[in-house]
C-alpha positions as CSV (number, residue, x, y, z in Angstrom):
1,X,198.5,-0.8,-124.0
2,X,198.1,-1.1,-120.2
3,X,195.6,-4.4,-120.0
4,X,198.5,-6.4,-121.9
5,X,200.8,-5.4,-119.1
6,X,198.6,-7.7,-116.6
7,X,197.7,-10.9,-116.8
8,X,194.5,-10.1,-116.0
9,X,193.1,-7.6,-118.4
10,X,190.9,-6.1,-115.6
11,X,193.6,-5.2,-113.6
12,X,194.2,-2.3,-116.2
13,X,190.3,-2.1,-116.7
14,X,189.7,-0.2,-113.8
15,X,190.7,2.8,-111.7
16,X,190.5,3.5,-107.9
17,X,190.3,7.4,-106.5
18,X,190.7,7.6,-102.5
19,X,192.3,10.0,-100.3
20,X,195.8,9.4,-99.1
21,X,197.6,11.6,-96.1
22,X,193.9,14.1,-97.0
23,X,194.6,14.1,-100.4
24,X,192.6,13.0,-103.0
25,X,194.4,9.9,-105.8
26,X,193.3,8.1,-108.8
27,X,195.7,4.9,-109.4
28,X,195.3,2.5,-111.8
29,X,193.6,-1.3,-109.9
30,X,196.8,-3.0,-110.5
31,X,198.8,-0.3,-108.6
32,X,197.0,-0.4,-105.4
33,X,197.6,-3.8,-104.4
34,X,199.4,-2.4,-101.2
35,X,196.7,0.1,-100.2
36,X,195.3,-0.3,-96.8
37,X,191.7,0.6,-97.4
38,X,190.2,0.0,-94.3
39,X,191.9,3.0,-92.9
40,X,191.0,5.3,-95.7
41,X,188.8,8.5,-95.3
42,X,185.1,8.2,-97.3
43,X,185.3,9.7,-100.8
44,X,182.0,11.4,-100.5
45,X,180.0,12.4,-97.9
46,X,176.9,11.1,-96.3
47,X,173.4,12.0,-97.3
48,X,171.1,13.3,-94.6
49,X,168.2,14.2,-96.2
50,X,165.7,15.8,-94.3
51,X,162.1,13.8,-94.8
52,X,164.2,11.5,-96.9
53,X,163.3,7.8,-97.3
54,X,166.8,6.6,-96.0
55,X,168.2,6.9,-92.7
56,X,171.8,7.6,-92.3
57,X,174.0,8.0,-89.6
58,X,177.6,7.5,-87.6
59,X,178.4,4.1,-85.9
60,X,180.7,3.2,-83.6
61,X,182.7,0.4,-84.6
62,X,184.3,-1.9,-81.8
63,X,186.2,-3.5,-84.5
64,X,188.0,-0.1,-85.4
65,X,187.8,1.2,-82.3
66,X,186.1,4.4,-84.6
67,X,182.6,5.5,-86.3
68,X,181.7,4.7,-89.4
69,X,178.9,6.2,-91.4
70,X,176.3,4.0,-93.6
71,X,173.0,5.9,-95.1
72,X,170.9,3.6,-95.0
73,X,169.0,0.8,-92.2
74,X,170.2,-1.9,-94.5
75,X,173.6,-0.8,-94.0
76,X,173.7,-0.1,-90.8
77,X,172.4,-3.5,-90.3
78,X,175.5,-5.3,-92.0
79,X,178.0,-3.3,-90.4
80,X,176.8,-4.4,-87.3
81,X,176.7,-8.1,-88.5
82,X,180.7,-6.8,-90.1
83,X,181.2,-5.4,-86.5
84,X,180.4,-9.1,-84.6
85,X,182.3,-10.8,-87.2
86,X,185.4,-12.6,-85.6
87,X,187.4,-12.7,-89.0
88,X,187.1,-9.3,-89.4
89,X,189.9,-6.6,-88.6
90,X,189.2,-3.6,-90.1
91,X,185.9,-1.5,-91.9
92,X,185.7,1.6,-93.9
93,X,183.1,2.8,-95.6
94,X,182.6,4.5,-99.4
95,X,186.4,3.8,-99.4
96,X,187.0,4.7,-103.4
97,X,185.6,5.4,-106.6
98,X,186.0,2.8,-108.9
99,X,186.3,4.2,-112.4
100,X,185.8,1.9,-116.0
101,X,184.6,2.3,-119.1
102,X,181.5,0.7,-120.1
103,X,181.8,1.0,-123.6
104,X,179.8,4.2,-124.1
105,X,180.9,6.1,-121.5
106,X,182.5,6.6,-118.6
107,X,181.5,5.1,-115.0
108,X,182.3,5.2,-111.2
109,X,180.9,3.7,-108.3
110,X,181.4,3.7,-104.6
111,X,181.3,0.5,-102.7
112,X,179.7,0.9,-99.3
113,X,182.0,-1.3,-97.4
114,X,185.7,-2.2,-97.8
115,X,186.2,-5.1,-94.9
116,X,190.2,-6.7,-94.3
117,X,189.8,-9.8,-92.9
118,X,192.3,-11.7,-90.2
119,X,193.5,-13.7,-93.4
120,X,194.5,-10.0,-95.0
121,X,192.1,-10.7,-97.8
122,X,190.3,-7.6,-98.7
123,X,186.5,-7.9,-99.3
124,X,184.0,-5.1,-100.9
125,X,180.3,-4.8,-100.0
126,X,177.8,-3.5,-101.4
127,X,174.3,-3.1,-99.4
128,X,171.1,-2.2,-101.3
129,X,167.4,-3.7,-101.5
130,X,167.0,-6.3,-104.0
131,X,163.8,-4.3,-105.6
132,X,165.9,-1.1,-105.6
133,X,168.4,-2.3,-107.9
134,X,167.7,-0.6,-111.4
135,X,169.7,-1.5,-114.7
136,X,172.7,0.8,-114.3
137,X,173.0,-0.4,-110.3
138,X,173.3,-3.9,-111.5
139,X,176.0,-3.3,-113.9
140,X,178.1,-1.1,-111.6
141,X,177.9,-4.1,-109.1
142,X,179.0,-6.4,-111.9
143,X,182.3,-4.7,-112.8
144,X,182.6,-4.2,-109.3
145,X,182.7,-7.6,-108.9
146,X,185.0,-8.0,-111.7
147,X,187.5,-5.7,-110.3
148,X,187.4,-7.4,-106.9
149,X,187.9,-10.6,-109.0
150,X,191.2,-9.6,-110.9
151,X,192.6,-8.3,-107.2
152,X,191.2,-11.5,-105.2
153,X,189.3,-9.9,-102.8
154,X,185.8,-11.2,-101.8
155,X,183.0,-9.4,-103.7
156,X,179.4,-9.4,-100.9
157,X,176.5,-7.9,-102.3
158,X,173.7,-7.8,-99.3
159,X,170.0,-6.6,-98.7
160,X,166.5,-8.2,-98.5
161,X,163.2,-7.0,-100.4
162,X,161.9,-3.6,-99.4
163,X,159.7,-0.8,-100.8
164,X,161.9,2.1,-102.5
């Protein structure tokens, strides 16, 4: 079984799908130790509703020297905090899907933030409103937070109390 290959079992727990040279990938957690994703493409695209509730758009990072979409005020808030931040080197955003089983089904989630930091540590984010986080949101933030964990990367999650 692959979890007894690993010394942690949620190395082989979870699954990451990015895009690579434009192509999509889905790679075990364990075999993308060496993947650089704060230069990777977003796996899904941004929202813009029209008369929508959120409010998404492009912004241009002075970290990456690119822009970087967010879909929501509370994210585009924290990149800019990410932005100022003097330990950090590089930003994507919705840089994978990461896939697990939760016991009934199957499950994916995508981060809104991957951050490197000058150290090289790797650290996921995820931004959303304390009262807009429902049952199932809480328990993909929870295995994302083990994933990040069994790979040693920082897990952030970040927002403040709005209306939904």
């Amino acid at each position: 079984m692959l979890v007894d290959a690993y010394a942690d079992p949620d190395l082989g727990a979870f699954d990451l799908g990015f895009f690579e040279d434009g192509v999509h990938v889905r790679r075990s957690l364990a075999a993308c130790w060496g993947v650089r994703f704060e230069r990777v493409a977003p796996v899904r695209p941004f929202r813009w509703p029209k008369g929508g509730m959120s409010f998404a758009g492009w912004y241009f990072c002075t970290t990456t020297g690119e822009h970087i979409g967010y879909e929501s005020w509370l994210e585009r808030d924290r990149l800019i905090l990410l932005d100022a931040d003097p330990q950090v080197t590089g930003i994507a955003s919705q840089p994978f899907w990461l896939h697990w089983h939760d016991g009934q089904r199957q499950r994916r989630h995508a981060p809104d933030y991957f951050v490197r930091l000058a150290s090289g540590r790797g650290r996921v984010v995820d931004v959303r409103a304390a009262d807009c986080v429902d049952e199932a949101t809480a328990k993909a933030f929870e295995a994302t937070e083990r994933a990040c964990r069994a790979v040693d990367w920082e897990f952030v999650r970040a927002g403040s109390r709005i209306r939904c």
